[in-house]
Structure formats: structure tokens, C-alpha cells
KEKE-3310 file (N, C-alpha, C; in steps of 0.2 Angstrom, whole numbers, plus 5000, padded with zeros to 4 digits):
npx = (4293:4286:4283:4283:4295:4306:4307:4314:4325:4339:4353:4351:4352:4349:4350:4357:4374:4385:4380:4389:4390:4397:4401:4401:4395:4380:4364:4357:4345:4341:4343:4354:4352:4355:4353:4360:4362:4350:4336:4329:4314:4296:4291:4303:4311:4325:4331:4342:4346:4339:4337:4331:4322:4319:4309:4294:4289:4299:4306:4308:4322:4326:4338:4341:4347:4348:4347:4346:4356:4367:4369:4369:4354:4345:4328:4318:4304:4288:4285:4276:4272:4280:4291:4295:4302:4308:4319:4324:4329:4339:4337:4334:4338:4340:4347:4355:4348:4356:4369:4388:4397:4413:4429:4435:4439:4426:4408:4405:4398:4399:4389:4380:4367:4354:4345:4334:4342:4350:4360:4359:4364:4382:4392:4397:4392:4396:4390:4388:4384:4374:4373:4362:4358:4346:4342:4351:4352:4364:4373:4388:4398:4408:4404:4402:4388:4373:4359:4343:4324:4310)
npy = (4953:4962:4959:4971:4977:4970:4972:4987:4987:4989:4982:4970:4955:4941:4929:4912:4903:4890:4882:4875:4863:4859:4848:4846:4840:4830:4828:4811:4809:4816:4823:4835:4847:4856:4870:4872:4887:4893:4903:4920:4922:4929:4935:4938:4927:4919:4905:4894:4881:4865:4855:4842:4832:4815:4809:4815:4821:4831:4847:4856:4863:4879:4888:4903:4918:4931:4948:4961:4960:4953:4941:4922:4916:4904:4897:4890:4878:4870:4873:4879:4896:4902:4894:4895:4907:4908:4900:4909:4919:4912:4905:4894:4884:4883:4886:4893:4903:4915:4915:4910:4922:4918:4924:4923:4920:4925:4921:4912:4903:4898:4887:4882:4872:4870:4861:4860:4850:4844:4842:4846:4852:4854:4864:4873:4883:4888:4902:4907:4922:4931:4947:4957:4970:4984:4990:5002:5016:5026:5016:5009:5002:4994:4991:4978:4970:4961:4960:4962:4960:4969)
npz = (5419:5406:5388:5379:5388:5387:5374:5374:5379:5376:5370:5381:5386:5377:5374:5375:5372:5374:5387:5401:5414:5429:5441:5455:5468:5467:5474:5477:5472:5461:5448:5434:5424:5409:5399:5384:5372:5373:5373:5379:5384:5380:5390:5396:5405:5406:5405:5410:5417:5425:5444:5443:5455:5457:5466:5468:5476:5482:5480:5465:5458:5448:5436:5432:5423:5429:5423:5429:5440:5436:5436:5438:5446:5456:5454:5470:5464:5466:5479:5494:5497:5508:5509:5498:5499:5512:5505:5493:5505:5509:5525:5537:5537:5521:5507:5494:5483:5477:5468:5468:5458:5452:5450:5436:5419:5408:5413:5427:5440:5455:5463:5475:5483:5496:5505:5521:5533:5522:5507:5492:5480:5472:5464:5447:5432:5420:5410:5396:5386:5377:5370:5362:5351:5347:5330:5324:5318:5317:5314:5307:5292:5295:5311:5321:5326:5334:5326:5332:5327:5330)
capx = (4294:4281:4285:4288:4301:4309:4310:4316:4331:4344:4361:4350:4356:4342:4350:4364:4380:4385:4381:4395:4391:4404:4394:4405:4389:4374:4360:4356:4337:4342:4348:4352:4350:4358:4349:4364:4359:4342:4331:4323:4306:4293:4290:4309:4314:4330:4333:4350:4346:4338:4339:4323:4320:4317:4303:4288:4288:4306:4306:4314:4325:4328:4343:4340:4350:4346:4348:4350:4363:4372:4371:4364:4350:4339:4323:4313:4299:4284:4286:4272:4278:4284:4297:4300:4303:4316:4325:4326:4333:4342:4336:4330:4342:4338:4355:4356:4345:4361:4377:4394:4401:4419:4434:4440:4435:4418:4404:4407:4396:4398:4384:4379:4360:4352:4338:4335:4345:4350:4363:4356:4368:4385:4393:4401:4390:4398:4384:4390:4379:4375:4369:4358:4358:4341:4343:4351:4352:4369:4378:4393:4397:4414:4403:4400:4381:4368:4352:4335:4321:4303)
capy = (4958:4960:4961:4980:4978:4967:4975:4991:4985:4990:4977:4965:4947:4938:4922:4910:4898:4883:4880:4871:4861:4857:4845:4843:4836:4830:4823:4806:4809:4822:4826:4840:4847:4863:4871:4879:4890:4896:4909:4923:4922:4935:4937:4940:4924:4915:4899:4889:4873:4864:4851:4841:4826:4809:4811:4821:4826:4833:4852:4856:4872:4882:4892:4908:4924:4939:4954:4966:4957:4952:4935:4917:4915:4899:4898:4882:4877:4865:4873:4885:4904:4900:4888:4898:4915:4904:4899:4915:4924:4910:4903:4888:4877:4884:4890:4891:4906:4918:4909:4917:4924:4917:4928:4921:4923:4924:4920:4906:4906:4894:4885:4880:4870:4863:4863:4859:4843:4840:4845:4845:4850:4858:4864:4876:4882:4893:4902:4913:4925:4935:4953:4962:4978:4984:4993:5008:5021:5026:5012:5010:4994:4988:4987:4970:4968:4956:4964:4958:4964:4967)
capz = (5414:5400:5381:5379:5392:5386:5368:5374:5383:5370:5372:5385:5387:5373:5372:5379:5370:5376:5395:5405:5419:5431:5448:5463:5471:5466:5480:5472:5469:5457:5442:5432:5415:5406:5392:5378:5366:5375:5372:5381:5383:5378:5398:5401:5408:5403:5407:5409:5418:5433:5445:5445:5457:5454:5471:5467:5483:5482:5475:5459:5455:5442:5435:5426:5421:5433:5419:5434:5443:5428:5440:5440:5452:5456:5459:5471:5461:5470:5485:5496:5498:5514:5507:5493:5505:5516:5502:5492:5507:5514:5531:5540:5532:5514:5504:5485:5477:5475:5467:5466:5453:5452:5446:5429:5413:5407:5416:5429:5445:5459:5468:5484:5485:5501:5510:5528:5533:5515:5502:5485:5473:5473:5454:5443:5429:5413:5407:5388:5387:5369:5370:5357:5349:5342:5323:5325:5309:5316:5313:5300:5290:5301:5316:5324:5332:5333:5325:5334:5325:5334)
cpx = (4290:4288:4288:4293:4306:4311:4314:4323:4337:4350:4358:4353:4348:4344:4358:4369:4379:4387:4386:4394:4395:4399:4402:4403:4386:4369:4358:4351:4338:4346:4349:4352:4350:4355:4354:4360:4353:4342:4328:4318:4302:4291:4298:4312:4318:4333:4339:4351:4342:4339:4331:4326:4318:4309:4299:4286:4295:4302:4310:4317:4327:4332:4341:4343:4345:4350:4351:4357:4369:4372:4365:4361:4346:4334:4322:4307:4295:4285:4280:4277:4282:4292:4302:4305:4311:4323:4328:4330:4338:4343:4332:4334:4342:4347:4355:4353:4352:4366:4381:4397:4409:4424:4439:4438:4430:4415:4404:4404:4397:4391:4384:4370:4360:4346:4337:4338:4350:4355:4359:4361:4376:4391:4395:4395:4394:4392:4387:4383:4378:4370:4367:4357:4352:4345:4344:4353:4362:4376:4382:4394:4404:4411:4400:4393:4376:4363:4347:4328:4313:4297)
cpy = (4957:4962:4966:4982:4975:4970:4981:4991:4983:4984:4973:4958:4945:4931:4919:4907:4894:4884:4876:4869:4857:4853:4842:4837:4837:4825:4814:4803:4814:4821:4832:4840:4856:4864:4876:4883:4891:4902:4914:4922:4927:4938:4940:4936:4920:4908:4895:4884:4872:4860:4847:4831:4820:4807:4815:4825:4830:4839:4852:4862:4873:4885:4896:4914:4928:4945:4961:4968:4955:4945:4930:4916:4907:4899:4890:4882:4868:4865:4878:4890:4904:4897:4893:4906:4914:4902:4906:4920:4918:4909:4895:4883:4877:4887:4889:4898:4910:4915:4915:4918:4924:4922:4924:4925:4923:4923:4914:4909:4898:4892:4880:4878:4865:4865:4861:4851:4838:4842:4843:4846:4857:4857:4870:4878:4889:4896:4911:4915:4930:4941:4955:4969:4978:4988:4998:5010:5023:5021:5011:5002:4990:4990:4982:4971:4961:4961:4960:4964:4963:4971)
cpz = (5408:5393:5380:5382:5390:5376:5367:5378:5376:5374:5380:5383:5382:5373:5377:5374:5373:5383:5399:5412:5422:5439:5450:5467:5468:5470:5471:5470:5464:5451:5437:5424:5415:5400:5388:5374:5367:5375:5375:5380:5382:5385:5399:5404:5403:5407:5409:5412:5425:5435:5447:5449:5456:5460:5471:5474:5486:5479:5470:5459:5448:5443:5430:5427:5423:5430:5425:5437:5440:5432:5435:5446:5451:5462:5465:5467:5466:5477:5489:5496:5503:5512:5503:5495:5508:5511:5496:5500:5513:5522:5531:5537:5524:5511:5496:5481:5473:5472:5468:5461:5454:5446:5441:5423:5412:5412:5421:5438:5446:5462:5471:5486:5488:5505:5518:5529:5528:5510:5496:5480:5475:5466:5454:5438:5425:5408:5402:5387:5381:5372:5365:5356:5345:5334:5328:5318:5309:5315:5306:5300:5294:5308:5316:5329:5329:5332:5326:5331:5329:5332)
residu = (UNK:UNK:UNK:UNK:UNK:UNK:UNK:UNK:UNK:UNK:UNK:UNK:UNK:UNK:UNK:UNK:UNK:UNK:UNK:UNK:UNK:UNK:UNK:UNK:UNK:UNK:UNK:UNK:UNK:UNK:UNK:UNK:UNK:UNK:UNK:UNK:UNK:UNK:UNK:UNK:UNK:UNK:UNK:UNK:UNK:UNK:UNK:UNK:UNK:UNK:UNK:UNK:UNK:UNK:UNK:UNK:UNK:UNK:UNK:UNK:UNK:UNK:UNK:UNK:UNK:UNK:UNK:UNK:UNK:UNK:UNK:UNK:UNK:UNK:UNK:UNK:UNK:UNK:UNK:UNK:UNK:UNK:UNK:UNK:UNK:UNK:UNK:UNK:UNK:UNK:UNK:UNK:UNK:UNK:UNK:UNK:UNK:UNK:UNK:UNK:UNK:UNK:UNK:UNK:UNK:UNK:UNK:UNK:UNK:UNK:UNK:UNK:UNK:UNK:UNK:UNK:UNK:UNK:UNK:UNK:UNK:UNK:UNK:UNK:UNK:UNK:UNK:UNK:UNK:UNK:UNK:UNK:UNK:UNK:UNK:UNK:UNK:UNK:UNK:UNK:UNK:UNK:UNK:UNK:UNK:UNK:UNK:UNK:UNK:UNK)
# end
């Protein structure tokens, strides 16, 4: 998503609260890391955490706020397209791009990452999500918005 897409997306997700990772599993080349209180990017991309490998020849993945989906997705990173293809749709031993969105309060998706032969990581992640309102003229003084100005 370029810039102008991203500025014209009235009540878009622009930032996040405090992250809450909850690790059921975690493979033991791995660790992860949550990022609170992150920013959209001027590309569009929102970050909320990854699992990066202690084996450079291990992939890493990322977690980041799919605006469409109102979902958490992760990507694989340091892999060819092949690898990345499999595990986005799920085959050959790949599972994790999709999470689930659990029925509570808030935002709370389940995950489930593994690769061929391998579990990777299996978690809870609470991900508070802040929407923005651009300037609007009709607004009155008892509404409640964030003003993002661009």
C-alpha cells in the first residue's frame, strides 16, 4: 500500500497498545518478540511481533495487522517464493500464515507455526488496535477521535 492509501483510509488501524503474548510452545532455536505501541509505516505495514531464529539458516516470521481481514497474519521471511507460496497457503508441511481470531473480548488470535517436520511456535497474541479519524469540519466538541494530521 503506498502513502496516498494509506492517508485516505478514514478510521484505518494506524497504531497498536500494549501487545500480549501468551507462548504455549516455542521451538528452542527461537524466540519471539512483540512490538507495543507500534506504528504504521508510510507503506502500510503494521508490525506486532516475530519469531526470529537463533540459526541463520532457520526462517524468521513476522506478525502484522491484515487491515482487510481485521486479522493477524504472519509472514515467512528468508525463504525463496516457493517456501513462501507453501506457507502462505498452507502445504507441504507449512501452517501458520492465517491465525484464528478467538471469541472474547478484544482482539486475541490464536497461532499455530510449523514448517515441514517441525513445530515452531504455538501462542495467543492480544493485539489493541487504535483507529484514526482524519479532520473532519463536522465534528462537535463532545466527540471522542484521534486526529491524524497529513
Amino acid at each position: 500500500m503506498d502513502k496516498e492509501k494509506v492517508k485516505e483510509k478514514d478510521g484505518k488501524v494506524f497504531s497498536l497498545g500494549d501487545v500480549e503474548c501468551k507462548t504455549f510452545y516455542i521451538n528452542d532455536n527461537y524466540k519471539i518478540e512483540c512490538y507495543p505501541n507500534g506504528k504504521i509505516s508510510c507503506s502500510g505495514y503494521l508490525r506486532i511481533g516475530s519469531l526470529i531464529s537463533c540459526k541463520k539458516e532457520e526462517p524468521k516470521f513476522t506478525f502484522r495487522w491484515d487491515e482487510k481481514e481485521e486479522a493477524l497474519d504472519v509472514d515467512i521471511d528468508g525463504v525463496d517464493s516457493k517456501t513462501t507460496e507453501e506457507f502462505k497457503h498452507g502445504k507441504n508441511g507449512y501452517e501458520g500464515h492465517h491465525s484464528k481470531r478467538l471469541e472474547s473480548e478484544g482482539r486475541v488470535f490464536e497461532l499455530n507455526i510449523k514448517v515441514p517436520n517441525k513445530n515452531i511456535f504455538r501462542g495467543q497474541i492480544t493485539v489493541p488496535v487504535k483507529r484514526e479519524k482524519a479532520f473532519n469540519e463536522n465534528l462537535h466538541r463532545s466527540d471522542e477521535v484521534t486526529i491524524r494530521r497529513f
